[in-house]
C-alpha positions as CSV (number, residue, x, y, z in Angstrom):
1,X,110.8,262.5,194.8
2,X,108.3,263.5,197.4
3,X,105.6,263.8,194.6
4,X,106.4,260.4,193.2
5,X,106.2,258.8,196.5
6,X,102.7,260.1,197.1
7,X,101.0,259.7,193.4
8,X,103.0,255.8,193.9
9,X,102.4,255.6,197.4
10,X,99.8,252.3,197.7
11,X,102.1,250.5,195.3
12,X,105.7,251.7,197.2
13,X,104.0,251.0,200.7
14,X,103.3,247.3,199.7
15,X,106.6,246.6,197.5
16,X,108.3,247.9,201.1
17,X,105.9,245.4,203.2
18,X,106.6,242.7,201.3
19,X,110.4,242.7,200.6
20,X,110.2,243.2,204.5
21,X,108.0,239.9,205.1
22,X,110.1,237.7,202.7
23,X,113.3,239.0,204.7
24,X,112.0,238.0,207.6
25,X,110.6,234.6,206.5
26,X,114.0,234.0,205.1
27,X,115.3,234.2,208.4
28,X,112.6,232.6,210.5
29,X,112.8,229.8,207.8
30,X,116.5,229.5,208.3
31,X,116.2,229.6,212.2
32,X,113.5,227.2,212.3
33,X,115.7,224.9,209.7
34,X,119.0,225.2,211.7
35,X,117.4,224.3,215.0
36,X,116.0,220.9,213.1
37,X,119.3,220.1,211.6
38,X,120.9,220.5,215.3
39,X,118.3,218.1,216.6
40,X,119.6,215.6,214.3
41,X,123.3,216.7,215.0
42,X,123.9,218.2,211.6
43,X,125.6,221.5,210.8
44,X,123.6,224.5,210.3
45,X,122.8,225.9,207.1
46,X,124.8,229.0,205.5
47,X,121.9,231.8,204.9
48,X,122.5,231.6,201.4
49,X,122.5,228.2,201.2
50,X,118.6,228.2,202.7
51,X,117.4,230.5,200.7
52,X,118.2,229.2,197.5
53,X,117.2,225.8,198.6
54,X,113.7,223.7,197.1
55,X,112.4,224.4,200.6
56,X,112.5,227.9,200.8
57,X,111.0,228.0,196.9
58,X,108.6,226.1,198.0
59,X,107.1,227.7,200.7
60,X,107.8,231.1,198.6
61,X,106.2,229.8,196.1
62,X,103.5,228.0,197.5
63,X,102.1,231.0,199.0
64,X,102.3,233.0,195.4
65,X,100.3,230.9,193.8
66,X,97.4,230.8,195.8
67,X,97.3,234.7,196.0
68,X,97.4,234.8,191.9
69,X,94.6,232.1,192.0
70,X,93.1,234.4,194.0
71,X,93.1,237.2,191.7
72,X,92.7,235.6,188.2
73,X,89.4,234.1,189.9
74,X,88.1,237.2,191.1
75,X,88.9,238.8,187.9
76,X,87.8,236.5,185.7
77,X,84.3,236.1,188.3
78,X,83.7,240.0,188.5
79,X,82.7,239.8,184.2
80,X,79.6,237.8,184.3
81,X,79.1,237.8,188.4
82,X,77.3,240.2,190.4
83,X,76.7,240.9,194.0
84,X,74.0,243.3,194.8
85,X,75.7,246.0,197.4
86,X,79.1,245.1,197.1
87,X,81.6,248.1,195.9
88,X,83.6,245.3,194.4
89,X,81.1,244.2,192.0
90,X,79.2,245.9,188.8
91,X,75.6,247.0,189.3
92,X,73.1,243.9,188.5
93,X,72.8,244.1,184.9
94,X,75.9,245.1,184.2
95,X,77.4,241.6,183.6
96,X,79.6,241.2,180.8
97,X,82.5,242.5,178.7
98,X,80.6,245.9,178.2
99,X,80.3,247.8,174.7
100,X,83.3,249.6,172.9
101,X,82.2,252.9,174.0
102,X,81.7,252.1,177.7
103,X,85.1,250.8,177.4
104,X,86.9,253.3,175.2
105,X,87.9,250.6,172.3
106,X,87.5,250.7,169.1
107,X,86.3,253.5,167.3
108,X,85.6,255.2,170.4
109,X,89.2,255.3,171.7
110,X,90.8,258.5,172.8
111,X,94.2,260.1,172.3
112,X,95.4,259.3,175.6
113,X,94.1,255.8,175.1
114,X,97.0,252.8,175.4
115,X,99.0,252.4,172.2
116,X,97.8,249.0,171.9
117,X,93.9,249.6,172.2
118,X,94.5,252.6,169.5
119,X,95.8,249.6,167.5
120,X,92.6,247.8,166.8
121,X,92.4,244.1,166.0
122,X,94.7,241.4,167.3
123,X,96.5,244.1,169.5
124,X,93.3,245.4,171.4
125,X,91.7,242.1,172.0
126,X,95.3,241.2,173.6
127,X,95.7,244.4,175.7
128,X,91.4,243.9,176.6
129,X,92.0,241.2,178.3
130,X,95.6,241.4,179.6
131,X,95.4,242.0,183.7
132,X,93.6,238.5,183.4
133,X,96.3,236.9,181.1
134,X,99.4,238.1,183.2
135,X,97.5,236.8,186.3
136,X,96.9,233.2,184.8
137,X,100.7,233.2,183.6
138,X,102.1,234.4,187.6
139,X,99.5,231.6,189.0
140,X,100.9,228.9,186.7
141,X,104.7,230.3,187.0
142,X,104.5,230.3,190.6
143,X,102.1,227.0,191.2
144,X,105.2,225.5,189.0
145,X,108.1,226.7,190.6
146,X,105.9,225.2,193.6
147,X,105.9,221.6,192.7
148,X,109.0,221.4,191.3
149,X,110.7,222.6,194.3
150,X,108.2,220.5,196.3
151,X,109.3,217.6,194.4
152,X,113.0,217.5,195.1
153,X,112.2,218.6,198.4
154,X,109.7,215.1,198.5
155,X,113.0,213.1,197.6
156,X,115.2,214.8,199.8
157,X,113.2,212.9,202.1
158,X,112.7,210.1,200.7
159,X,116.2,209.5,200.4
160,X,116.8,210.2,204.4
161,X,114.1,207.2,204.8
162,X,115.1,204.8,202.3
163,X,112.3,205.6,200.4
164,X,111.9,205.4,196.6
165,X,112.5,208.7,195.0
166,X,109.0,210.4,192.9
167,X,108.3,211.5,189.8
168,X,107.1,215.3,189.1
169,X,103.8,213.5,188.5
170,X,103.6,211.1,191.2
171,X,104.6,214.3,193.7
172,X,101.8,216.6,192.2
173,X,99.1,214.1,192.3
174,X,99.9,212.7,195.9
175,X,98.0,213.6,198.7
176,X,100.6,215.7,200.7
177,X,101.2,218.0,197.5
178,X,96.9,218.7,197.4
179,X,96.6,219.0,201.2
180,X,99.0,221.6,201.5
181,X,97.6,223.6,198.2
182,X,94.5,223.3,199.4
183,X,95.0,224.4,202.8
184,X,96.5,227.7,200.5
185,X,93.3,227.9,198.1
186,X,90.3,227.6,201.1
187,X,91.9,230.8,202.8
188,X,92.5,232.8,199.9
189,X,88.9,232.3,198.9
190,X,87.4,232.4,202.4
191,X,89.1,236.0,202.2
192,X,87.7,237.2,198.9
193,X,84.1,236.3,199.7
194,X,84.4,238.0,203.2
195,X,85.8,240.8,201.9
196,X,82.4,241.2,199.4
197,X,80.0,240.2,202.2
198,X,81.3,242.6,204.3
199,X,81.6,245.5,202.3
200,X,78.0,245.7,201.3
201,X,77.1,246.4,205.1
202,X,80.7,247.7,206.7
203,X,82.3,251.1,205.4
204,X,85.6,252.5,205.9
205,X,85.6,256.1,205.5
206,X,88.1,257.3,203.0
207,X,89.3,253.8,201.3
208,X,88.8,253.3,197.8
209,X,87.5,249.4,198.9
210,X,84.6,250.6,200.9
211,X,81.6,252.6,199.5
212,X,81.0,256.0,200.9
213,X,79.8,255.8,204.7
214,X,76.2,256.9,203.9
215,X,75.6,255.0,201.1
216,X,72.5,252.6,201.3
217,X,73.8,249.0,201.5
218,X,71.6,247.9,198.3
219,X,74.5,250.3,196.1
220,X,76.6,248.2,194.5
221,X,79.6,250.4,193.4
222,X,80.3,253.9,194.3
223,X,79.7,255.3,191.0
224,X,76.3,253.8,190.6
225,X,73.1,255.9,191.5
């Protein structure tokens, strides 16, 4: 156990962080919810109740979405796009897909090479480009779940003013729906293109984000001479 905890420790540490911050979200949320309702002289929600409500989705999943935008961008960027200095980029001239032997496909795969890349054909294009296929697929998923759940949250509303209830389409083409995934998007790309600036002049000794300390700030990755 000890061993698995420290070859899986980067992956445990943050599945522990974040079941911790949705926890707590889920009771903030239902706090913040309860104290509206008595405001309005209703009865406070159940803690079950909230957090299998379209409000809780949404904000769940509103937050989800924009962080797998985030990668599948990034991703999808880092292929063709460089940035001189950066450990997060390629060296210039190093844009593209790459040959089969600099990425072990083909007939230059090894034994302990994924099933599907020892394949060949359909399989190995699949698996090649599969970290940016599951990313598009969580960002859709979770950019779904997000309207929908904003949607009959939107009527919910409505319905308490009188208002006319909305289709899925008129709810994900209004205003409100766009100013709050936008407000989502800027930060998660202000974030990203920070984190690139900064790195090529900052270093943090010993993390696998940062190049080593004395490495000139003109070295793109830390493999590269």
């Amino acid at each position: 156990m000890r061993r698995f905890i420290r070859d899986q420790g980067l992956s445990v540490a943050f599945l522990v962080i974040f079941v911790a911050a949705l926890v707590g979200q889920s009771f903030a949320g239902l706090a913040a919810t309860n104290e509206e309702l008595a405001v309005h002289g209703l009865p406070p929600d159940a803690y079950w109740d909230f957090v299998s409500s379209s409000s809780f989705l949404v904000d769940v999943a509103e937050n989800w979405q924009s962080e797998f935008l985030q990668f599948f961008l990034f991703i999808a960027a880092t292929i063709w796009l460089v940035q001189r200095g950066s450990p997060e980029s390629k060296r210039p001239g190093d844009e593209g897909v790459g040959s089969d032997e600099t990425q072990l496909v083909g007939d230059h795969a090894r034994p302990g090479s994924p099933a599907w890349v020892r394949r060949g054909g359909w399989a190995s294009t699949v698996y090649s480009n599969s970290l940016l296929l599951v990313m598009g697929a969580l960002f859709v998923s979770s950019w779904l779940a997000q309207s929908l759940g904003g949607a009959v949250v939107a009527n919910e509303e409505n319905a308490e003013h009188g208002a006319p209830p909305e289709t899925w389409l008129q709810y994900v083409t209004s205003p409100d729906f766009w100013n709050r995934t936008l407000q989502n998007w800027q930060s998660e790309f202000l974030a990203v293109g920070a984190m690139i600036v900064f790195s090529i002049f900052l270093r943090q000794r010993g993390s696998s984000e940062s190049k080593p300390v004395g490495a000139p700030h003109g070295r793109s990755a830390e493999e590269s001479a």
